[in-house]
N, C-alpha and C positions, 0 to 999 in steps of 0.2 A: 307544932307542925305548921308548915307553912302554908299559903293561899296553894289552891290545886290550878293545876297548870293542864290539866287535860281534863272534861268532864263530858261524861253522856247519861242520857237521863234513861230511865228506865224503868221498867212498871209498878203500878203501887205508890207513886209521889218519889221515888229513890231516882238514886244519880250513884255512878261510876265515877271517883275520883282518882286523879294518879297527882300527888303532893311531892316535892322531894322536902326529906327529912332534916329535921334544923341541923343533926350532925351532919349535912352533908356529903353521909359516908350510903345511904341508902336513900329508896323510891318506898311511898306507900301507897298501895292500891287497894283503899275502900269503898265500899257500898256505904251511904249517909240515907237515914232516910227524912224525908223532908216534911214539915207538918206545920202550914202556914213559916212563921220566922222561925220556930224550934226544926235544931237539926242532929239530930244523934248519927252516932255511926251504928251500923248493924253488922258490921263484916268488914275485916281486909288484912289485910298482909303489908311485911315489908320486903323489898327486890332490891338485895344490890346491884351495881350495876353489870356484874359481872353473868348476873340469874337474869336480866332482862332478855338477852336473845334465848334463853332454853324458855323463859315464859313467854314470850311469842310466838314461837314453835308450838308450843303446847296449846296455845289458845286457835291456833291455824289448825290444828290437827280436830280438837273438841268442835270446831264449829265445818269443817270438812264431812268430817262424824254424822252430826247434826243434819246438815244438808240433805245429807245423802239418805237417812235412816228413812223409812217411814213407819206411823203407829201400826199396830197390828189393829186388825178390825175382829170382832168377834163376831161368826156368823148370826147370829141370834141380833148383833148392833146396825147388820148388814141390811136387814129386810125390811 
């Protein structure tokens, strides 16, 4: 896999990576989580580049979702 070319970091010591693939024929978007110099992956996928716009879509729609949503409160958490 090659150097990641997009990253954000994210909670826990982890980062969001997006690498393209040594075939050149795909994108890989993992979760790495980070521990001093050791770095494992914890999660990710591969995107060609044809799945990149339906997975941008998708990720506008989950965080639209999100936005919008609020927790429910439990009366009893309320008082």
């Amino acid at each position: 896999m090659s150097a990641p070319v997009l990253s954000a970091p994210l909670l826990g010591g982890r980062v969001l990576e997006l690498s393209p693939e040594a075939s050149g024929r795909a994108w890989r978007l993992a979760v790495t989580q980070l521990d001093g110099r050791e770095r494992r992956q914890v999660g990710g996928f591969d995107l060609t580049p044809d799945e990149i716009p339906l997975f941008l879509v998708t990720v506008q729609a989950i965080a639209a979702y999100v936005a919008d949503a609020t927790p429910a409160v439990r009366q009893d958490e309320a008082a």
